[in-house]
C-alpha positions as CSV (number, residue, x, y, z in Angstrom):
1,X,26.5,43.1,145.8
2,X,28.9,45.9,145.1
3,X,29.7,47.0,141.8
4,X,32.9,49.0,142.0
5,X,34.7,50.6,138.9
6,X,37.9,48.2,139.3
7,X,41.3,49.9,138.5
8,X,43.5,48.4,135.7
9,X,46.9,47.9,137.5
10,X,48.5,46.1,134.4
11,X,46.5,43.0,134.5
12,X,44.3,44.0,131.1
13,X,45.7,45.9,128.1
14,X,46.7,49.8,128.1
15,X,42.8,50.5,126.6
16,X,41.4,49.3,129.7
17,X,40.8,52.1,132.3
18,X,38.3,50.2,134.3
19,X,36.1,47.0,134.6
20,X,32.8,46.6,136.5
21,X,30.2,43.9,136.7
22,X,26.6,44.2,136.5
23,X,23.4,41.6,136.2
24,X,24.0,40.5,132.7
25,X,27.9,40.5,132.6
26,X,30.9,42.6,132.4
27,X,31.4,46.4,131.5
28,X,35.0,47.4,130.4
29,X,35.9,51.2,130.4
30,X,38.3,52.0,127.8
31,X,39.6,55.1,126.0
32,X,36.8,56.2,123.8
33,X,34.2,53.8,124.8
34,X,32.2,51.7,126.6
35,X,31.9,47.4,126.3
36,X,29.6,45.7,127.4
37,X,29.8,41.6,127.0
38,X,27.1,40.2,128.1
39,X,26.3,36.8,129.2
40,X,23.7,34.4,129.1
41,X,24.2,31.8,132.0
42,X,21.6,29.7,131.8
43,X,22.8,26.6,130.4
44,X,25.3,26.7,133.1
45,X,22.6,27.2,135.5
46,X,20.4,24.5,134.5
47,X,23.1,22.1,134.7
48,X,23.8,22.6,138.3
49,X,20.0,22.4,138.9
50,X,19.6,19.5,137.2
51,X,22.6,17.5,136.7
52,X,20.8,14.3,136.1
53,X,19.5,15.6,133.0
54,X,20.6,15.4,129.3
55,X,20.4,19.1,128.1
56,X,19.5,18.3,124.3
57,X,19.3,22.3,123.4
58,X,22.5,24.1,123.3
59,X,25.7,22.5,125.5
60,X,27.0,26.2,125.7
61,X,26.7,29.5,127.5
62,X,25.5,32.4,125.3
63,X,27.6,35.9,124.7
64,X,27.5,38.7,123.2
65,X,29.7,42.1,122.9
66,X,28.2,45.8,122.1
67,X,30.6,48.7,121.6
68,X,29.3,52.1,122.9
69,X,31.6,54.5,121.0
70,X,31.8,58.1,121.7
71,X,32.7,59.9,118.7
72,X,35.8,62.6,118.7
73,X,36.8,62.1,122.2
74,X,40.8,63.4,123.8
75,X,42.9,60.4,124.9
76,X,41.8,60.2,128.8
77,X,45.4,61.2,131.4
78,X,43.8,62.3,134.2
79,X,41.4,60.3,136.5
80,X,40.0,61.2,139.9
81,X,39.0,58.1,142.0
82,X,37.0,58.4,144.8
83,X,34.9,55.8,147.5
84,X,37.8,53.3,147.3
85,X,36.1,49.7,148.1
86,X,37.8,48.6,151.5
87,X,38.7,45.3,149.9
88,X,41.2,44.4,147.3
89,X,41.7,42.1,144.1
90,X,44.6,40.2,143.1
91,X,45.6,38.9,139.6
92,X,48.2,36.2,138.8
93,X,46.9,35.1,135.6
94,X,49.3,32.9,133.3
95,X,53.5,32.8,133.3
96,X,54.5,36.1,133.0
97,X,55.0,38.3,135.8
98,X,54.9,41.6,134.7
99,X,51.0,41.2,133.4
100,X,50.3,40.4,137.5
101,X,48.6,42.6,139.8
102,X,48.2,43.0,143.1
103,X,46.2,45.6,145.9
104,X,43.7,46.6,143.0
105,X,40.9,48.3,144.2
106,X,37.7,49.2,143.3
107,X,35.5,52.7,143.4
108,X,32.4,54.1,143.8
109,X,33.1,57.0,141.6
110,X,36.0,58.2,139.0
111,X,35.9,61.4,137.1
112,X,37.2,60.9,133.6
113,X,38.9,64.5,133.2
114,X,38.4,66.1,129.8
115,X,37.0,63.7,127.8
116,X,35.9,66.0,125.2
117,X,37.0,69.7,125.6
118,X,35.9,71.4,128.4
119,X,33.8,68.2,129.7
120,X,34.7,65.5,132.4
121,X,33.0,62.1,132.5
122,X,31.9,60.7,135.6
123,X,31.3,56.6,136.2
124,X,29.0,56.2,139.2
125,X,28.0,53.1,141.0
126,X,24.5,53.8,142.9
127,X,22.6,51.7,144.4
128,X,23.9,48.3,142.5
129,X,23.4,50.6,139.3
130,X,26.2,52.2,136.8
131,X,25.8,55.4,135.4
132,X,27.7,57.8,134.0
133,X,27.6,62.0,134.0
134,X,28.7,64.6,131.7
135,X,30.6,67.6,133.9
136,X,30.1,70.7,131.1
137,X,33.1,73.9,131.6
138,X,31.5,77.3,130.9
139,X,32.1,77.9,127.3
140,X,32.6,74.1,126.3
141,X,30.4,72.8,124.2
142,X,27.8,70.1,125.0
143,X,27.0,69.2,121.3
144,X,30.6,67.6,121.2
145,X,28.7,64.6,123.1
146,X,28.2,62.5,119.9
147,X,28.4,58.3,120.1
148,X,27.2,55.6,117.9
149,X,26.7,52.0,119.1
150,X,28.0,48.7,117.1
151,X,27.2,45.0,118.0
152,X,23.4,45.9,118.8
153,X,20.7,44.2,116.5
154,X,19.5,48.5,116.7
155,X,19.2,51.4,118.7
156,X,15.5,53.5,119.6
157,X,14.1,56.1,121.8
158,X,10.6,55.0,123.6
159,X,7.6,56.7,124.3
160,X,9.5,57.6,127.6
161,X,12.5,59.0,126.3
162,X,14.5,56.1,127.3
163,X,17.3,54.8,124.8
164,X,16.8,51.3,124.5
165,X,20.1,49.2,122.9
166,X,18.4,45.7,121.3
167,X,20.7,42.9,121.6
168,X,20.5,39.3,121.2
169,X,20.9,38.6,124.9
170,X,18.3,41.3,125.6
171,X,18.2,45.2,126.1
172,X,20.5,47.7,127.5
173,X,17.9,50.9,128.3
174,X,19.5,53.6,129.1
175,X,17.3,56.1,131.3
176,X,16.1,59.5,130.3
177,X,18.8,61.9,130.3
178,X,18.6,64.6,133.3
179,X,20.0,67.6,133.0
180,X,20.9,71.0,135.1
181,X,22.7,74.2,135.6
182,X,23.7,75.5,139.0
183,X,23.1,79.2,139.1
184,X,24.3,81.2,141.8
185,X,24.2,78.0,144.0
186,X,20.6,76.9,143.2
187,X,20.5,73.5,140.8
188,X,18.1,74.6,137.4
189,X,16.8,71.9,135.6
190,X,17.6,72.3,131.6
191,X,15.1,70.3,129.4
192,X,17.2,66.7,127.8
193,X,16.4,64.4,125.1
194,X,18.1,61.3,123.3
195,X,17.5,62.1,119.3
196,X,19.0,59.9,116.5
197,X,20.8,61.1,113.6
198,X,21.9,59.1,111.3
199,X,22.8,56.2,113.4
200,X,24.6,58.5,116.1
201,X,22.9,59.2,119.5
202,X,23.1,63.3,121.2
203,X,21.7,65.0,123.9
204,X,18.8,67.8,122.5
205,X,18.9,70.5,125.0
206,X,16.9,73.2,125.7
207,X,17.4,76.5,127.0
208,X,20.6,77.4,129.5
209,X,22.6,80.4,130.2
């Protein structure tokens, strides 16, 4: 399964930068933030296994919505797309024409320039997983990267450093943070940590140049 960043071309709102689909639903790219809606097929699933069967528990697919919001962030006018998908989507969704699309494409990667001052975002598909990178300018600074999440029954670090996002359909972990410094050519490792402060989420970092 591929899981391309897919291009708005007019067939969501202006907010929308890009959608992609993972495991447990849908996540939308928009200015400012992440959404992820998440989805709980297994009524639907059950019901195609078993058709004969009354289902006598809940005669509805489950679904919930978390907002990851990144605090103080430029409006995004520059994006660099790259690993187009050699396929492409088309939308003709209700009566009105100018909300259709056509030839939308999907990538791989897409660098979100200037996000906060002096820092680029990157979305990267990898190996059926998304993640995401922050690009830091010399002289920009990384303790702009501040975001807070809403929808979540609440937010933690574990014993592994991992942030892990409780929900009502389940977790969203988000991996140890990794982070480096190229010096003179040579990558340098730079010690990284979620930490919590009053409900927002950073990056603790430890020594660079």
């Amino acid at each position: 399964t591929h899981y391309a960043f897919i291009e708005n071309e007019g067939q969501w709102p202006n907010s929308i930068l890009f959608k992609a689909r993972f495991a447990g639903g849908n996540l939308w790219i928009q200015q400012h933030k992440f959404v992820f809606h998440l989805h709980d097929f297994s009524h639907t699933r059950n019901l195609h296994e078993h058709p004969n069967e009354k289902n006598s528990v809940d005669g509805s697919d489950k679904q919930t919505v978390v907002h990851l919001n990144f605090d103080g962030t430029n409006e995004v006018k520059t994006i660099e797309k790259s690993y187009q998908s050699p396929y492409y989507y088309n939308y003709f969704l209700g009566k009105e024409p100018s909300k259709w699309a056509s030839n939308v494409r999907g990538y791989g990667e897409a660098i979100m320039q200037n996000f906060y001052n002096g820092i680029d975002l990157k979305l990267i598909e990898q190996e059926a997983a998304l993640k995401y990178e922050f690009h830091v300018q010399p002289n920009a600074d990384p303790n702009e990267i501040r975001f807070h999440y809403s929808g979540q029954n609440s937010v933690s670090i574990s014993s592994t450093g991992k942030l892990i996002v409780s929900t009502s359909l389940g977790e969203i972990i988000e991996q140890k943070p990794y982070a480096y410094q190229v010096i003179n050519g040579r990558i340098t490792p730079v010690d990284c940590a979620f930490e919590i402060t009053e409900n927002k989420v950073h990056f603790r970092l430890g020594y660079y140049r």
